[in-house]
C-alpha positions as CSV (number, residue, x, y, z in Angstrom):
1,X,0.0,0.0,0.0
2,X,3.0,2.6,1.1
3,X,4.7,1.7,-2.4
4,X,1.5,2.4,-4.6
5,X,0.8,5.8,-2.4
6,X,4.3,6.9,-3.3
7,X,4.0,6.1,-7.6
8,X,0.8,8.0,-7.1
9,X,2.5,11.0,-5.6
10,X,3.6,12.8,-8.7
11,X,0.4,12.1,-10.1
12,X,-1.3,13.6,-7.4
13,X,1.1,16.6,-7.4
14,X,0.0,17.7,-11.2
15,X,-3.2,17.4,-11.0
16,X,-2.7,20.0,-7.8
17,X,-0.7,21.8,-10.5
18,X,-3.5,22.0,-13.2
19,X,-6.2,22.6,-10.3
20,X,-3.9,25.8,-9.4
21,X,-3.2,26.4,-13.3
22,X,-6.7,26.3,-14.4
23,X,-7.7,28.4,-11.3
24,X,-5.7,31.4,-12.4
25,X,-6.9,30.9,-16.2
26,X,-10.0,32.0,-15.1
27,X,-9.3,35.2,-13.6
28,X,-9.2,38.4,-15.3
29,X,-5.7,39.6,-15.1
30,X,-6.8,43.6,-15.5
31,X,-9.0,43.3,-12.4
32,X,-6.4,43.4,-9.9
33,X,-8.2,44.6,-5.8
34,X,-7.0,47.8,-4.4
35,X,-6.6,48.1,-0.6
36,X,-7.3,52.0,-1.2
37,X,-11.0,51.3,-3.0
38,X,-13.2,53.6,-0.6
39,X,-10.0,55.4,1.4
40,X,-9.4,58.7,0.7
41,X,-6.3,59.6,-1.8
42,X,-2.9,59.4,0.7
43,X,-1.4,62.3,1.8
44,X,1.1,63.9,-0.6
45,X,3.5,66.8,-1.6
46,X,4.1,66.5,-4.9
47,X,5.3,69.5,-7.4
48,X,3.5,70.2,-10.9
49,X,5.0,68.9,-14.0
50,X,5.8,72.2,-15.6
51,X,5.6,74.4,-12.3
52,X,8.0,73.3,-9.9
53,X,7.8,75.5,-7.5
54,X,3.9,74.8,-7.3
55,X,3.7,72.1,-4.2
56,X,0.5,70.5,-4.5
57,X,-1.5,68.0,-2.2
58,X,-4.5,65.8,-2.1
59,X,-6.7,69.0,-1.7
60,X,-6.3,69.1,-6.1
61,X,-9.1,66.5,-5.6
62,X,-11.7,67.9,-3.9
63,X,-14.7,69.1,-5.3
64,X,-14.7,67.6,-8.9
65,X,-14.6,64.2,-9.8
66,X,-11.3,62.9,-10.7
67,X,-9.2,60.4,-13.3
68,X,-5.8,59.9,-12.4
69,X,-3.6,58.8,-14.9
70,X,-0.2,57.0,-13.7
71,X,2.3,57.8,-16.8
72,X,5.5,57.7,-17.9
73,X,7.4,58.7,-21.0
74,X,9.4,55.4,-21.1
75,X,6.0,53.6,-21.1
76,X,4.9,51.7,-24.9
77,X,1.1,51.2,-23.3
78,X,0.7,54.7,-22.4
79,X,1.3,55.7,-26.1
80,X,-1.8,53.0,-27.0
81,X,-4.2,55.0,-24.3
82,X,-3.0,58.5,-24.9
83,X,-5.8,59.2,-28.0
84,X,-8.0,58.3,-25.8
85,X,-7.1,60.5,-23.0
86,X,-6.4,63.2,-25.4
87,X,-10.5,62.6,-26.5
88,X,-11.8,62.4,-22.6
89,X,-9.8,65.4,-22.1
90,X,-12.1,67.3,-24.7
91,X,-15.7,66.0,-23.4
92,X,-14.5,67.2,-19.8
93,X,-17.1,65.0,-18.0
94,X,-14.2,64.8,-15.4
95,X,-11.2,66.5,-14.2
96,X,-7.9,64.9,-15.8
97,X,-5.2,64.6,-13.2
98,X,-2.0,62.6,-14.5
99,X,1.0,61.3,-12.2
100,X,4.2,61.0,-14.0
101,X,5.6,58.2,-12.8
102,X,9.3,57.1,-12.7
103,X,10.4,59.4,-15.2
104,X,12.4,62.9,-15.8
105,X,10.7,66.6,-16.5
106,X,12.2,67.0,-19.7
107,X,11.1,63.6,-21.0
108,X,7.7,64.3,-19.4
109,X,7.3,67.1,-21.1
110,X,9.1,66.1,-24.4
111,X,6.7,63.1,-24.5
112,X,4.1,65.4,-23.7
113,X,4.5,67.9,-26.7
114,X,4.4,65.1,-29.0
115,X,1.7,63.4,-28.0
116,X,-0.6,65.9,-26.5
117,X,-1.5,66.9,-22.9
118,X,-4.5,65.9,-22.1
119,X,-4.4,66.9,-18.2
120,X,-6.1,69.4,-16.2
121,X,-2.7,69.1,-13.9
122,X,0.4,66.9,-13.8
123,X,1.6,65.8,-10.6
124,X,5.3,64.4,-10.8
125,X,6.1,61.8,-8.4
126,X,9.9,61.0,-9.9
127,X,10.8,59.1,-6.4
128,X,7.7,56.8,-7.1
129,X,6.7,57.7,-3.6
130,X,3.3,58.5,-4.0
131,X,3.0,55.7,-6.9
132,X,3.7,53.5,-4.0
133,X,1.2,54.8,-1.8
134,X,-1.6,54.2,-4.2
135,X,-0.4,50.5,-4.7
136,X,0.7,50.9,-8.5
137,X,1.9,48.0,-10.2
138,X,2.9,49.5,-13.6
139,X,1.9,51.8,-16.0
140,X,-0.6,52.7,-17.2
141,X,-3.2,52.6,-14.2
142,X,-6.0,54.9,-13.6
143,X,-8.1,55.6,-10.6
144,X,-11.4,57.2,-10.0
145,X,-11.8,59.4,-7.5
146,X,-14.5,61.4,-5.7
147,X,-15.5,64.8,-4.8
148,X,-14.9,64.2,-1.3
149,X,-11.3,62.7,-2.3
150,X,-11.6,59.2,-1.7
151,X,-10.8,56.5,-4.5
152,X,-13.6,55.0,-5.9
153,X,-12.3,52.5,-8.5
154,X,-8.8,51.1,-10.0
155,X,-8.2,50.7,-14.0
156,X,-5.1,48.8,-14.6
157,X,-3.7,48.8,-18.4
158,X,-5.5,50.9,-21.2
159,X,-8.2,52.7,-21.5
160,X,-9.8,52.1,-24.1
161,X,-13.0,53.3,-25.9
162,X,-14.7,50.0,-24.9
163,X,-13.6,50.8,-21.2
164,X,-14.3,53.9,-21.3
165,X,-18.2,53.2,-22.0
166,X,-19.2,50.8,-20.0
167,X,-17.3,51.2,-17.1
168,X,-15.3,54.4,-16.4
169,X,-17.8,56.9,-17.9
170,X,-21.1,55.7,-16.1
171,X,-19.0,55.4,-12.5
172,X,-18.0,59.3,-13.3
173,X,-21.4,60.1,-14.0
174,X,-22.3,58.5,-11.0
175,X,-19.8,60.3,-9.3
176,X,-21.0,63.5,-10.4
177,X,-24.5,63.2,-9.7
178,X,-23.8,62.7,-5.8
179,X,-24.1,65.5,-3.6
């Protein structure tokens, strides 16, 4: 009995293995959970992209609703989702806040004048400090956030027009409809 429990032992250790495999197959990999869902935005000091003398904090967020877009010149995807910022920026159902991410001024802003700016204001978190405080995992990744300043929902990858639709847009107008 011991001798035909250990033969069996590798067989029982793959089918763990697919059990596992075919677990994570049927997850979607773009909805990752964010411990900051309902929490306000963390604290910050962070200077403006082309003003930096201009120290600005998690006050920018209160008010309007908000769609913070974690960038970086160095990053292929945000190239993919830029037109499509560049077209939410022109509806202005929402106020376009973007966090350059990892990344130098000049290349912000040389990425920036050829591509387009499609932000209300530009937050640059070079240190990745704040990046880290909002549990980013790459770029891009976009976050809703409320009136009141509290995060309301986490995009991670593009945005695109499909996206945009049927989820981001109704949760803004959502958003905007509460007092």
């Amino acid at each position: 009995m011991k001798r035909i429990l250990q033969s069996l032992w590798p067989l029982f250790a793959f089918l763990t293995l697919v059990i596992v495999f075919a677990f994570g197959l049927t997850r979607d990999p773009n909805i990752l959970p964010s411990e900051m869902i309902d929490r306000p935005v963390p604290a910050f000091e962070l200077t403006e992209l082309y003003e930096p003398e201009r120290i600005l904090t998690e006050d920018i967020f209160l008010g309007k609703t908000s769609l913070v877009n974690v960038f970086g010149s160095w990053c292929v995807s945000c190239v993919v989702e830029h037109p499509k910022l560049m077209e939410i920026s022109k509806d202005q159902p929402v106020k376009m806040v973007g966090v350059d991410w990892r990344d130098t001024r000049e290349d912000a802003k040389r990425w920036l004048e050829k591509n387009g700016n499609p932000y209300d204001v530009i937050l640059f978190d070079g240190d990745s400090r704040f990046a880290i405080d909002l549990g980013v995992t790459g770029a891009p990744e976009s976050f809703l956030v409320d009136k009141a300043g509290r995060i309301r929902y986490k995009h991670t990858g593009i945005i695109t027009n499909e996206i945009w639709d049927e989820n981001l847009r109704p949760i803004v107008m959502s958003l905007e409809a509460e007092e």
